[in-house]
N, C-alpha and C positions, 0 to 999 in steps of 0.2 A: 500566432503559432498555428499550424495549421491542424487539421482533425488529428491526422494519422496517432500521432504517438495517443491521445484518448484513446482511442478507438479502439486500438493496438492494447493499451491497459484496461479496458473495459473486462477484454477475454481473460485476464489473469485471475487466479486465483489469491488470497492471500499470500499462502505458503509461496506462490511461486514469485508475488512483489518483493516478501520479504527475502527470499534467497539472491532477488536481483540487487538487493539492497545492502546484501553481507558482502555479494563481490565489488560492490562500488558501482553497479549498475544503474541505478535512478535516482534521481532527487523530484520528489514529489513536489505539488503545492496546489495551495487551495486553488482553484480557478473562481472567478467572480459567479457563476452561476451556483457554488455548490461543491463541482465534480474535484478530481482531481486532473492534474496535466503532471506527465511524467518527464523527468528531460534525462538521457545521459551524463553519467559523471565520473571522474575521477575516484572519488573519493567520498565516504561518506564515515562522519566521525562517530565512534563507539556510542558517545550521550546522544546522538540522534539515533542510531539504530536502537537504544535500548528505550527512548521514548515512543517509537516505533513498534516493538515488541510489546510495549504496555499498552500502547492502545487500542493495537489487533485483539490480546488477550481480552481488554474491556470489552469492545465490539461482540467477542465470542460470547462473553458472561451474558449481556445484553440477548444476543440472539435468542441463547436457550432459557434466560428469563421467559422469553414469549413464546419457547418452544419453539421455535425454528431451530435449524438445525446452521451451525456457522460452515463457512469453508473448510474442504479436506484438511489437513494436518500438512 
């Protein structure tokens, strides 16, 4: 797979993966380093989107445990 789509989702923010995600816009997935790699999609089913929304939301919890501050809204 080539850089671009990483690269490309690097600059996102949450808010903006997750609304690419409500349109059926990305399917994510772990890349072997860590990152993610985003691909276009048709369709993305409701139990993924809403595993999706629970883990952004944990990330945020996490963040401001250590006081950072998470991505915009």
């Amino acid at each position: 797979m080539s850089r671009a789509p990483r690269d490309w989702m690097a600059g996102l923010t949450g808010a903006q993966v997750l609304s690419s995600l409500r349109s059926g816009g990305l399917r994510l997935e772990l890349a072997a380093g860590g990152g993610l790699r985003a691909h276009p999609v048709r369709l993305l089913t409701p139990w993924a989107l809403a595993l999706l929304e629970r883990y952004r939301a944990e990330v945020a919890d996490e963040l401001r445990a250590e006081g950072r501050t998470p991505w915009p809204a």
